[in-house]
C-alpha positions, 0 to 999 in steps of 0.5 A: 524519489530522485530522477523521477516522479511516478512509476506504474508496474503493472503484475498480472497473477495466474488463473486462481483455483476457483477461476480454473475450476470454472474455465474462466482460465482461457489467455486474456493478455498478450505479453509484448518483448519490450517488457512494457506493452500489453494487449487485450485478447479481447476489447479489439487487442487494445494496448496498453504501455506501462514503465513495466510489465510482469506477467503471470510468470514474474518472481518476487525477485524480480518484481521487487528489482522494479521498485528497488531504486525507491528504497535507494532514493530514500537512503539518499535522503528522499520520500518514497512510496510503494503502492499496491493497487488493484482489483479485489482479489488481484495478488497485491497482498502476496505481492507486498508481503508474499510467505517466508518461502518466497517474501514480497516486496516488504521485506525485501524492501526491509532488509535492502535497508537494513544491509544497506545501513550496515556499519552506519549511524542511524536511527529506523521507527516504523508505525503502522496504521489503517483506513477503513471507511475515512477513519485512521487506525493505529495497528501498533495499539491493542485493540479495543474491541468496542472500537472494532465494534463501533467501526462495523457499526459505522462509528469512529471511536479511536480514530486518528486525527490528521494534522499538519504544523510548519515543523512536523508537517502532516502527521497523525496525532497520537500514532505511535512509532516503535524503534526497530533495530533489525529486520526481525523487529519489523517483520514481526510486527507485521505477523498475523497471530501478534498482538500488533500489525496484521491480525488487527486489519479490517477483512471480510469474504467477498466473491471474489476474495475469502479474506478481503482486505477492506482497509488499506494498511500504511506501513512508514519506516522513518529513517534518520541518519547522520553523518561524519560532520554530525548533520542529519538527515530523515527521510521516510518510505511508506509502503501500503496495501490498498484495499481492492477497487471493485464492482459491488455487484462483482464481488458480493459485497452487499451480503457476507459477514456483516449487513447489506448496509455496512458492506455497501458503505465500505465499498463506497468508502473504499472506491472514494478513496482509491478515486481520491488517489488516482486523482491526486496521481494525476495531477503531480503526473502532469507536473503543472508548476503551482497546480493544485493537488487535491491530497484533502479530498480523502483521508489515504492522499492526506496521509501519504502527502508528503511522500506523494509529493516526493520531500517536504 
């Protein structure tokens, strides 16, 4: 995005129930003034410093306030990417999508859009896929169940290609991309109970989360606009909920709803990835002219590519 590369807010969640239950409820951080530092109760109060932090407190409001400018710099014409990214059972969920009663950082982010373009002449589609085990996923299809099958099972069938041509960039073959004309276009695929969106993810009960996410799911809105002198301008904004980082032995993962094998595979395949992206994070952070930047090292840094690296 415009004026800077990278920034990381980082949002704590109060105790759940379960962790009240059982006392693991006690304060663990300390919350400096800045707004930006805190401290381990533990571990020696070690601190640490990020572009923000939220405490348990925080509102969607103002959590959204944090990432706002993102949006902003994709309507000037930039690519921008809203990331969840955290332990399984952290809140990145609530914290993306949120409830009608109190919305998250999505449709908020939709409707910020949507007010912003008003009386403009553009263009909106958004597609909406998944990564579950290095295999893409368009969410925007109906689901096939021998597909669902065949992933459970460790197989690929109606897995996305990932390409890449001097026109179009990279691209997943085939996925599709629905026009939305409204917030409500959009919202609603995203509903659990459709036929679209939600109710296709890849979950499962772990220790730590009753309805884990085990994929990591990538909503892109491709924005075209164009102006008074007739030139065009696209940019796009991706917004994803990662799957939770974890420690098998923490989460449970090797029972639950399927077999030892599948569980352990995903969690394998799962923590790959999210270490893919962190290194990738890394490298465009140290903003080395001419450095490599290891986006083919897994299936989520080559789709988010150019967003990643700001315009193509």
């Amino acid at each position: 995005m415009a004026g800077e590369a990278i920034k990381v807010v980082a949002r704590f969640r109060p105790p759940s129930a379960r962790e009240a239950a059982s006392q693991q409820s006690a304060p663990a951080f300390r919350f400096a003034d800045d707004g930006r530092t805190v401290s381990l109760a533990e571990d020696g109060g070690a601190s640490h410093t990020f572009d923000a932090v939220l405490p348990m407190w925080a509102t969607q409001a103002e959590t959204y306030g944090h990432v706002s400018g993102i949006v902003d710099a994709v309507l000037q014409g930039y690519n921008g990417t809203i990331l969840a990214y955290g332990q399984t059972g952290s809140g990145k969920t609530h914290s993306v999508m949120g409830t009608a009663a109190d919305p998250g950082v999505l449709p908020r982010a939709v409707q910020h859009l949507f007010e912003s373009l008003s009386g403009a002449e553009f263009d909106l589609t958004c597609s909406y896929l998944e990564i579950y085990k290095e295999v893409v996923r368009d969410l925007l299809e109906t689901d096939r169940p021998t597909d669902r099958q065949s992933l459970l099972a460790g197989g690929a069938a109606g897995g996305r290609a990932i390409r890449e041509t001097a026109k179009a960039g990279v691209y997943v073959e085939g996925l599709r991309h629905m026009k939305v004309a409204s917030e409500a276009d959009v919202l609603e695929v995203l509903q659990c109970g459709t036929p679209l969106g939600n109710a296709h993810r890849m979950v499962s009960a772990t220790l730590m989360n009753s309805q884990s996410s085990r994929s990591h799911a990538l909503l892109t809105l491709t924005l075209q606009q164009t102006s008074s002198d007739g030139s065009v301008r696209v940019s796009k904004l991706n917004i994803a909920d990662l799957a939770g980082s974890e420690k098998i032995s923490k989460t449970g993962a090797a029972g639950g709803t399927l077999r030892a094998g599948v569980t352990l595979d995903e969690a394998k395949k799962i923590n790959g990835s999210l270490s893919a992206l962190s290194h990738v994070i890394s490298a465009l952070a140290d903003g080395k002219a001419h450095a490599h930047v290891p986006y083919r090292n897994s299936k989520l840094t080559r789709v988010l590519q150019e967003s990643l690296g700001g315009t193509r």
